[in-house]
C-alpha positions in Angstrom: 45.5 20.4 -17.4 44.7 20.1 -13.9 42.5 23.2 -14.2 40.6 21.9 -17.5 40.1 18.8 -15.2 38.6 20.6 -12.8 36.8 23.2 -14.7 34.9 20.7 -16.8 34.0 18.3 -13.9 32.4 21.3 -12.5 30.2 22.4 -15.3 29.7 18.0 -15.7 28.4 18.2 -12.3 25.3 20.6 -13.4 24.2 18.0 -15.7 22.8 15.9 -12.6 20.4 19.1 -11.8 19.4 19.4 -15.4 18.9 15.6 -16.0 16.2 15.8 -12.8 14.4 19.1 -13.8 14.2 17.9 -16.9 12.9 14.0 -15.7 10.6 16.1 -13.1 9.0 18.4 -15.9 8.5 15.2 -18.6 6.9 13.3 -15.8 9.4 10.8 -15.7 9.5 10.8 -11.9 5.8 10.4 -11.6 6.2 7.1 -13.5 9.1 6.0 -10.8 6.8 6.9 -8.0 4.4 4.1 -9.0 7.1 1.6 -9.0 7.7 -0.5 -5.8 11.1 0.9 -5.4 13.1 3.1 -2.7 12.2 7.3 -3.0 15.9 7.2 -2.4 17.3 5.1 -5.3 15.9 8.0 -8.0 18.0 10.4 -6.4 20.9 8.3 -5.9 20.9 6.8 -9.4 20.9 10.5 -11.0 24.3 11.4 -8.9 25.7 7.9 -10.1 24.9 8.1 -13.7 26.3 11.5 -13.6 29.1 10.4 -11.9 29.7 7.8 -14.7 29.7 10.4 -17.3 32.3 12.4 -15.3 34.6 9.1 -15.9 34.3 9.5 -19.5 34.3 13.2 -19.5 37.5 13.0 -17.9 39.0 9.9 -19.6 38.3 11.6 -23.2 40.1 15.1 -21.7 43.1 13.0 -20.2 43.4 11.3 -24.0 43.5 14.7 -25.4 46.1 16.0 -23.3 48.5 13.0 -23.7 48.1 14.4 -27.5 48.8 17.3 -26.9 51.9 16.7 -24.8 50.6 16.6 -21.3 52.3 14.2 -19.0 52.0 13.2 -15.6 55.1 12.8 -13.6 54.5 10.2 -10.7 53.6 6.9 -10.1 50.6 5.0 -11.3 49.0 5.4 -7.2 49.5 8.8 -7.1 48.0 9.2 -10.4 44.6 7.2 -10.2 44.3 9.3 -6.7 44.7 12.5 -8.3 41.8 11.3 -10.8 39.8 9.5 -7.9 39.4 13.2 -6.0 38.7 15.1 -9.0 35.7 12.6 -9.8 34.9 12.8 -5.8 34.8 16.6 -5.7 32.7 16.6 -8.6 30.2 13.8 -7.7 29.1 15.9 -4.0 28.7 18.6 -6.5 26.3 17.0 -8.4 24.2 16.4 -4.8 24.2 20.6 -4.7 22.8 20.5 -8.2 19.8 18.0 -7.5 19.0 19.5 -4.9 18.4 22.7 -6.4 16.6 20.8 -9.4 14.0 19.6 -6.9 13.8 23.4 -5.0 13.3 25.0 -8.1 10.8 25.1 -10.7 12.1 24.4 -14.3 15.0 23.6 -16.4 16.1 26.8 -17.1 16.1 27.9 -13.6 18.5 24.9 -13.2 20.8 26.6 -15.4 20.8 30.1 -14.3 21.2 29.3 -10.6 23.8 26.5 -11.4 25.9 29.0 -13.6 25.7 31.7 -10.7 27.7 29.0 -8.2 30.1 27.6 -10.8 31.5 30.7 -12.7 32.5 32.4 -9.6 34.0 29.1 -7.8 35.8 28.1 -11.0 37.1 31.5 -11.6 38.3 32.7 -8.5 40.2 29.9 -8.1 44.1 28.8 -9.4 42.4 26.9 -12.2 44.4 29.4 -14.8 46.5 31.8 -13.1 48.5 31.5 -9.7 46.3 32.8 -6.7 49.3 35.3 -6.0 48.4 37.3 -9.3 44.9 38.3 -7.6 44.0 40.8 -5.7 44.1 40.6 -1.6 40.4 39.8 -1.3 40.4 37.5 -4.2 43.3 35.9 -3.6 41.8 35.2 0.0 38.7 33.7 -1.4 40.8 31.5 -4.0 43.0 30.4 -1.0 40.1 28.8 0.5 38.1 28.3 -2.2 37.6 24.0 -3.2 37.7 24.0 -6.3 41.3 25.7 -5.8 42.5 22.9 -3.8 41.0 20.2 -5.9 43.1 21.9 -8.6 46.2 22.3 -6.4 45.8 18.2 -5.1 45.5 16.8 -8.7 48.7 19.2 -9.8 51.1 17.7 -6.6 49.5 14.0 -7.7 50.8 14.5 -11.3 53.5 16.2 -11.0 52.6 19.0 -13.2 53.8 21.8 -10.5 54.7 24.9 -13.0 58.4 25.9 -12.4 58.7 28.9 -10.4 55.8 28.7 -8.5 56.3 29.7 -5.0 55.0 27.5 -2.1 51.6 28.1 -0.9 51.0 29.6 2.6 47.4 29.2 2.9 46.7 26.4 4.8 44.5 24.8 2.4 46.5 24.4 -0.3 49.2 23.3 1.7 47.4 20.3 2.4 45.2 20.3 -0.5 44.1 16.7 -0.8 42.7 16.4 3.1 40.8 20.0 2.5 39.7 18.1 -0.5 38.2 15.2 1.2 37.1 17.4 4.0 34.8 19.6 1.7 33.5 16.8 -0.7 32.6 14.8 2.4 31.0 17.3 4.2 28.9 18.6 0.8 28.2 14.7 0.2 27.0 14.6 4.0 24.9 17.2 4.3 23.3 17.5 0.7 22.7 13.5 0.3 20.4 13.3 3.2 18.3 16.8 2.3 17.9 16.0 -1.3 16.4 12.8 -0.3 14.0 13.8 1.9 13.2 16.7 -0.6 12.8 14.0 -3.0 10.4 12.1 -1.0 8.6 15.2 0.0 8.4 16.0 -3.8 7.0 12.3 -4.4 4.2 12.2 -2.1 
């Protein structure tokens, strides 16, 4: 489940870039740039919303699993931590796909370019199969890949370790959680700042 979690928050996280080339084709923003309001809170408010939707997304997919027979094994911290990085991961992922929303020029482009960056990061990843099962150079980039240890920090929060999985030796998924934080803040860090000023430069 841990995988699912992560896989869909991914793909949830394009839906920020789509929602913004689709506002900036409509004309939407051209109607928010004649409002006395901050260049910054359109921006903002598209990662938040989007962010909102991942809480449902991933409310509705927990609900399904607990049908299904999925449990998680820990305590109720441990638990609403494991959701708390999934949602963070994916919310400085949605910053990536505004900004390419406001590089590019249409919807569709959205789409294409955001498809070529989640496939591969979802897929070469432990999302479904154990990063030992891949090939050197595969398994290498799945080590270190994010989306592998946001995967590998929400499985150790709930519990949901398979049996007879061997310990990890790459350093990021031994200490999955912190490479977590460490990636969504620097994404968040570095992608907040340029899409706003891309924003503004957009708006003027």
């Amino acid at each position: 489940m841990a995988g699912a979690f992560a896989l869909n928050l991914m793909f949830g996280a394009t839906y920020a870039g789509i929602g913004m080339a689709d506002d900036m084709q409509r004309g939407v923003i051209d109607r928010f740039r004649s409002l006395p309001m901050s260049r910054a809170a359109v921006v903002f408010g598209r990662t938040a919303s989007n962010a909102i939707g991942n809480v449902l997304t991933l409310a509705i997919m927990a609900i399904a699993g607990l049908i299904v027979g999925w449990r998680a094994h820990t305590g109720f911290a441990e638990i609403a931590l494991g959701f708390g990085l999934l949602l963070l991961f994916a919310y400085a992922i949605s910053w990536i796909m505004v900004y390419v929303a406001l590089a590019v020029p249409s919807v569709e482009v959205v789409q294409s370019a955001s498809g070529m960056v989640i496939f591969p990061l979802t897929f070469i990843a432990n999302t479904f199969v154990p990063v030992d099962n891949l090939p050197t150079p595969l398994r290498i980039l799945a080590e270190w890949n994010p989306v592998s240890s946001v995967t590998q920090a929400a499985r150790e929060l709930f519990g949901n370790i398979p049996l007879g999985t061997t310990e990890p030796t790459a350093w990021p998924l031994q200490n999955a959680s912190l490479y977590t934080l460490l990636w969504a803040g620097l994404i968040i860090g570095v992608f907040a700042p340029l899409t706003t000023r891309r924003y503004k430069r957009a708006a003027t």
